[in-house]
C-alpha positions as CSV (number, residue, x, y, z in Angstrom):
1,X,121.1,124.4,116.3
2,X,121.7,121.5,113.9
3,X,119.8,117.9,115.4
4,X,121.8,116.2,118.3
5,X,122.9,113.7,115.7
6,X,124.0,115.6,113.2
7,X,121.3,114.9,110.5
8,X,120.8,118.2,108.7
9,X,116.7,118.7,108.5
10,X,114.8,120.7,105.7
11,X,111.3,122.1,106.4
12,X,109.3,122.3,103.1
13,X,105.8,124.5,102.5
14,X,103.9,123.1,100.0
15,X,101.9,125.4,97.7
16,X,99.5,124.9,94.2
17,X,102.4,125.8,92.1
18,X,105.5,126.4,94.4
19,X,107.4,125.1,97.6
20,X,109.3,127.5,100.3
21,X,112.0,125.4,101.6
22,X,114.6,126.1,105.1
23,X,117.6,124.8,106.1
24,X,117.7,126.5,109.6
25,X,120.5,124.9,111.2
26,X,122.9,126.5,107.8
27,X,120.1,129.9,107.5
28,X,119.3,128.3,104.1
29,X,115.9,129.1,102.1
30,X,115.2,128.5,98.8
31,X,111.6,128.2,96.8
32,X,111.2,125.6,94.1
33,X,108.4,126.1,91.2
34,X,106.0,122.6,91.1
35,X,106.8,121.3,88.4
36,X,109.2,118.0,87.7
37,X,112.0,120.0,86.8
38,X,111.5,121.9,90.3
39,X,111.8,118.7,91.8
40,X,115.0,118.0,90.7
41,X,116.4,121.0,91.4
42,X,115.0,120.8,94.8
43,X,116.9,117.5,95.2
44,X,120.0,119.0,94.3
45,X,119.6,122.0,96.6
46,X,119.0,119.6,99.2
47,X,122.1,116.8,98.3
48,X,124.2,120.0,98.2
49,X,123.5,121.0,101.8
50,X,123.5,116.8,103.3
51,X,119.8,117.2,104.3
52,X,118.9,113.7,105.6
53,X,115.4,114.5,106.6
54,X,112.7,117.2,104.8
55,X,109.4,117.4,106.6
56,X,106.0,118.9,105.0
57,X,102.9,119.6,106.0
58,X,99.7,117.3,104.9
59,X,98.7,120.1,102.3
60,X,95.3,118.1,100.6
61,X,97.6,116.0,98.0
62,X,100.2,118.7,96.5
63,X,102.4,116.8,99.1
64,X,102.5,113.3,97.3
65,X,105.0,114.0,94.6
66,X,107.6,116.2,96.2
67,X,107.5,113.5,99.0
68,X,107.4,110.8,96.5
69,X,110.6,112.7,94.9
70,X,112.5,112.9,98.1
71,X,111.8,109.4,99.4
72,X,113.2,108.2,95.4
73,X,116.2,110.3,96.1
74,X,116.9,108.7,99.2
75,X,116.2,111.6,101.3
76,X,113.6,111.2,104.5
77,X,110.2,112.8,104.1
78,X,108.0,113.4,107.0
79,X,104.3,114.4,106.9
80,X,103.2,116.0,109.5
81,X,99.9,117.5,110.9
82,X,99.7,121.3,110.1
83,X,97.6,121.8,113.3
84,X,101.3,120.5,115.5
85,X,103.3,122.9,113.5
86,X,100.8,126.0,113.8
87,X,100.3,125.6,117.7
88,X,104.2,124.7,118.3
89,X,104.7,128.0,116.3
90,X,102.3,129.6,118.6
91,X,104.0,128.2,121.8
92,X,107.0,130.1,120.2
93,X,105.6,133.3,120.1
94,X,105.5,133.2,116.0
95,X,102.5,134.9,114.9
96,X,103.7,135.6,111.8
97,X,102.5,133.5,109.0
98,X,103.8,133.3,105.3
99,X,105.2,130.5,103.3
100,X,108.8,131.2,104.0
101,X,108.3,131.8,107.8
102,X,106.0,128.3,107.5
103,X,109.4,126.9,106.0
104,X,111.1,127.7,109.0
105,X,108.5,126.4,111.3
106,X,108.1,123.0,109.6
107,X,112.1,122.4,110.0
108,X,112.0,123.9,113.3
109,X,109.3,121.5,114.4
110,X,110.9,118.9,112.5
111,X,114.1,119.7,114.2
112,X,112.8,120.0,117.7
113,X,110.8,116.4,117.4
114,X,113.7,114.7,114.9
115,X,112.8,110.9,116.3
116,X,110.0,111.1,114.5
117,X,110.2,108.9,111.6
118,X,109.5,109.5,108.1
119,X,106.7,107.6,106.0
120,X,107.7,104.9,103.6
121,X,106.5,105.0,99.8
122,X,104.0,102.7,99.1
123,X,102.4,103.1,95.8
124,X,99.6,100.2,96.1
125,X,98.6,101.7,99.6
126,X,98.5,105.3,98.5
127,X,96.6,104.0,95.2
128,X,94.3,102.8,98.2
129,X,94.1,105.2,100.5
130,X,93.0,107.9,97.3
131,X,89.9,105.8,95.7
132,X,88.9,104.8,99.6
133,X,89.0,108.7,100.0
134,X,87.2,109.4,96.3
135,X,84.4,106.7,97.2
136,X,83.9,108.3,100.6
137,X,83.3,111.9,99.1
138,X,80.6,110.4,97.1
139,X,79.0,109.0,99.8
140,X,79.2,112.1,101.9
141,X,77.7,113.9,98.7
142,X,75.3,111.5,98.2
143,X,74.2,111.7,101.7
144,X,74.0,115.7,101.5
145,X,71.3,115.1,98.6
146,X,69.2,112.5,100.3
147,X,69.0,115.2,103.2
148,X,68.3,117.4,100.3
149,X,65.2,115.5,99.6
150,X,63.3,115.4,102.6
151,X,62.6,119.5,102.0
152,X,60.1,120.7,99.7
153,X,61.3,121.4,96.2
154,X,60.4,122.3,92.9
155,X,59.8,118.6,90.3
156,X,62.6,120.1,88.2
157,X,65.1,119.9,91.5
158,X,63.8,116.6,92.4
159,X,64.2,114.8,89.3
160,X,67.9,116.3,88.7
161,X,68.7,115.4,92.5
162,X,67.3,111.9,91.5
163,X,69.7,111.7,88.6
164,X,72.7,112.7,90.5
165,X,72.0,110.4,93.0
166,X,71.5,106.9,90.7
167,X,74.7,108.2,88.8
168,X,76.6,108.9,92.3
169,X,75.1,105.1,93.1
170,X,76.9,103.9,90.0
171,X,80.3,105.4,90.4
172,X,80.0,104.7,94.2
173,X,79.9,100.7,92.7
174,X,82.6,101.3,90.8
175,X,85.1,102.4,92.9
176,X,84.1,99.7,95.4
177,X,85.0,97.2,92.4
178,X,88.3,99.3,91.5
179,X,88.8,98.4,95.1
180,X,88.2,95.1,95.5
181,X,90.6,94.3,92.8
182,X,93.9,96.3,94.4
183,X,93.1,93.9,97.9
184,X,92.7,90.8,95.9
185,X,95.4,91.4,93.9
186,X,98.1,92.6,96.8
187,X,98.8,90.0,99.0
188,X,99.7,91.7,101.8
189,X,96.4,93.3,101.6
190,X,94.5,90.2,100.8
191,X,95.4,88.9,104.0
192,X,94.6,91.8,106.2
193,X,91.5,92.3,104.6
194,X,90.5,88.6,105.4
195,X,91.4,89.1,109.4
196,X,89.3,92.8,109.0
197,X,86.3,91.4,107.4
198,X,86.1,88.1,109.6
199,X,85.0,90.4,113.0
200,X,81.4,90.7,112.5
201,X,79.8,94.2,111.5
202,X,83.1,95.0,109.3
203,X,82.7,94.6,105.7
204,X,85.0,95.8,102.7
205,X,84.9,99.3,102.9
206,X,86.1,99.1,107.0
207,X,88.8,96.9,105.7
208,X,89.9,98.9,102.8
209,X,89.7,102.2,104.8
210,X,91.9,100.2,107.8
211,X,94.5,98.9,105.6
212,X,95.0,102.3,103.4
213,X,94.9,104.7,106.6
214,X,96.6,102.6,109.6
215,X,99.4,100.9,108.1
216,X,101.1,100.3,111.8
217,X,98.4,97.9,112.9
218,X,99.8,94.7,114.0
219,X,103.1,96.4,114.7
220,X,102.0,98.7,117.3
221,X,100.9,98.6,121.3
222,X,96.7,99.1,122.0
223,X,97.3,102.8,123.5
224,X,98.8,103.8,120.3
225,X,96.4,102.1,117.9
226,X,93.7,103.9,120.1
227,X,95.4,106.7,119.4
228,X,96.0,106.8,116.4
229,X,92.5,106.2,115.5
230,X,91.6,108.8,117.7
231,X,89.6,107.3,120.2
232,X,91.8,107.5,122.8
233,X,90.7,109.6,125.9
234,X,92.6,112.7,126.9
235,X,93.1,113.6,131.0
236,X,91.9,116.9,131.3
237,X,92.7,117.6,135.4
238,X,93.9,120.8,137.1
239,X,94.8,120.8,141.1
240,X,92.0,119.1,142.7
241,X,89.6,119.4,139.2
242,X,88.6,116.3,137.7
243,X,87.7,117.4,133.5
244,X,85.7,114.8,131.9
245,X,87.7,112.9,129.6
246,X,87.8,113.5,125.8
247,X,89.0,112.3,122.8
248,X,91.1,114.3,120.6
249,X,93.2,114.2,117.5
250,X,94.1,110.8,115.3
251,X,93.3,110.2,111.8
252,X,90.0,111.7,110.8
253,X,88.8,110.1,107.9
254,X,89.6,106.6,109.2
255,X,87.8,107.0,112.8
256,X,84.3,108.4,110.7
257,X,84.5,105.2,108.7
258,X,84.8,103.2,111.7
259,X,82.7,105.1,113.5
260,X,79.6,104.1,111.3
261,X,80.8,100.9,111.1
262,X,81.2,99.9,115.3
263,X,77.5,102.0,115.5
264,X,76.0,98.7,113.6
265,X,78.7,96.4,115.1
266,X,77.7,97.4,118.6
267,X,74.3,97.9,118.4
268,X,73.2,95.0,115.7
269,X,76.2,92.4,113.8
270,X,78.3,91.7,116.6
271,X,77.4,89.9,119.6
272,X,80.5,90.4,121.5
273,X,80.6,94.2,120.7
274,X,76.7,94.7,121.2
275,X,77.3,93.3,124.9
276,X,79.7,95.6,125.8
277,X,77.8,98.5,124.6
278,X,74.6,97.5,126.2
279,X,77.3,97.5,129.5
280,X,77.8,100.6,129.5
281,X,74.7,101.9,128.3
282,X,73.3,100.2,131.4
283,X,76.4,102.0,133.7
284,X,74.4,105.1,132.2
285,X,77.1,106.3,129.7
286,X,75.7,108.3,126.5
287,X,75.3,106.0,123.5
288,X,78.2,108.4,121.7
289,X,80.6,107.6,124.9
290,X,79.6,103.6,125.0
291,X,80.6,104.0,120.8
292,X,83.5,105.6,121.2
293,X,84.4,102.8,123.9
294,X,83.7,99.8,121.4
295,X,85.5,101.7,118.7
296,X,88.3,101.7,121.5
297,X,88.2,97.7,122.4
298,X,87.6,97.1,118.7
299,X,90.4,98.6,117.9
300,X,92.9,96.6,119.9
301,X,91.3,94.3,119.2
302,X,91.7,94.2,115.7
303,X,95.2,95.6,116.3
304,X,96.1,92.2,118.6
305,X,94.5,89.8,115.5
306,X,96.6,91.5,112.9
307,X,99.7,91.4,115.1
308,X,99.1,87.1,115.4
309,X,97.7,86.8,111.9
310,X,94.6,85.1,113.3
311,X,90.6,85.9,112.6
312,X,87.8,86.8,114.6
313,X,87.0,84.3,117.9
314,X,84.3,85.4,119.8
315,X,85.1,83.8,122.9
316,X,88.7,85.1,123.5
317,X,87.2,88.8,122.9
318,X,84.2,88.2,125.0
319,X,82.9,91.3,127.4
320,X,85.5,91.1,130.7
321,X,88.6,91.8,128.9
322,X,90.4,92.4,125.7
323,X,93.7,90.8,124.8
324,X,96.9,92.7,124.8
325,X,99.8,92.5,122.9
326,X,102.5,91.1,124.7
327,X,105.3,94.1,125.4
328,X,107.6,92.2,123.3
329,X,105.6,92.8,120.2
330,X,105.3,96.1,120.9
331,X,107.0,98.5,118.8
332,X,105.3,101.7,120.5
């Protein structure tokens, strides 16, 4: 059936060199080769058939320019999470899996969950978000060496690990300049970055990884910035069974970033933070469940100064409450 609004919705499955593309609601399928030329033919396919909405699945970065092409053509694009689509597949009884049957999930998922809204196209934040994400592999690879290291190996492996790692160093610097001019030179990010970087403990690669990967802070209520992050906790109860809470999906990338940097918030830079953690450690929670927790409050936190425009103050954040957006600035 077509959306209870009458918005005809495409799902797209995003290959190297191809997309599979349904139109359930009109038993429509079509693939389109990658290139710009398949772009545009894609956009007339779909202007041909009134799609107002195309969803996708994240698909590691061969998403950006057919979603880029859509949004330019005034046409709705969605990215969503390719773990929702498989599992509401699954709940369907589709075990099938090839890219035009993924077609037909993605719309069907699309279809079935149609308030969700599509992203808008930002090119400074997605310029952003990739160098955040290039300077994090190198530090995740330069990490994997200095583990390397501590073993026993041959001079020759030494010296060459040594090598890699003053050049990863280098680049690492680099990007961290690259990124440093994009803030300073967008305004809107400028001043999110100076309400980030004012809570103590965060520096500039929290802010930049904040601003690129949770655009909706400020605009949004603390359960869904907790949630977003992924630090909210999850019920897990059954009859009279009480499951221990846990946390569960959100954006990955962005929750490791801040997970490192609320572990030398809570336990070192920030005096507010640190007393909350020690808290709970004192209640006996695991140091992993009282982080989790300050990545939780910091979060709102963070979410509430954005929301008012106003920096870091200690003593309205103090341990015994964190302050709430009122409802009326909630837009979820």
């Amino acid at each position: 059936m077509m959306a209870q609004d009458g918005l005809v919705v495409a799902g797209i499955d995003v290959a190297k060199d191809k997309v599979d593309v349904c139109i359930r609601s009109l038993s429509q399928r079509q693939a389109f080769p990658s290139t710009p030329e398949g772009r545009r033919a894609l956009i007339r396919w779909l202007r041909k058939h009134k799609v107002g909405k195309a969803a996708m699945e994240a698909s590691g970065g061969y998403e950006r320019e057919w979603a880029k092409a859509l949004r330019e053509a005034g046409i709705e694009a969605l990215i969503v999470d390719p773990k929702r689509v498989r599992n509401f597949a699954r709940s369907a009884g589709r075990l099938a899996k090839n890219d035009p049957i993924d077609a037909e999930m993605i719309a069907w998922f699309a279809e079935t969950f149609i308030e969700a809204k599509g992203q808008t196209y930002d090119a400074a934040r997605e310029k952003l978000v990739q160098i955040v994400n290039a300077r994090q592999a190198l530090i995740d690879m330069r990490t994997s060496l200095q583990s390397r290291n501590e073993h026993s190996t041959p001079d020759v492996v030494q010296k060459m690990q040594g090598r890699l790692l003053k050049q990863i160093t280098l680049e690492v610097a680099k990007l961290e300049a690259a990124i440093a001019v994009l803030i300073k030179a967008t305004p809107r990010f400028a001043e999110l970055a100076e309400i980030i970087e004012s809570v103590p403990g965060l520096g500039g690669g929290t802010s930049a990884g904040l601003i690129g990967a949770m655009p909706e802070l400020g605009q949004i209520g603390d359960k869904v910035a907790a949630a977003l992050l992924g630090a909210a906790p999850y019920d897990d109860d059954s009859g009279k069974r009480r499951g221990v809470r846990h946390i569960q999906g959100g954006r990955r990338k962005v929750r490791n970033l801040f997970y490192m940097a609320c572990m030398g918030a809570a336990t070192r830079h920030n005096p507010v933070l640190k007393a909350f953690y020690d808290r709970l450690i004192a209640k006996g929670k695991k140091p992993k469940v009282a982080l989790t927790a300050c990545m939780r409050k910091l979060i709102v936190i963070l979410n509430v100064m954005i929301a008012r425009g106003e920096k870091w103050d200690a003593k309205r954040y103090e341990v015994g409450g964190t302050a709430r957006l009122p409802p009326s600035a909630c837009t979820a």
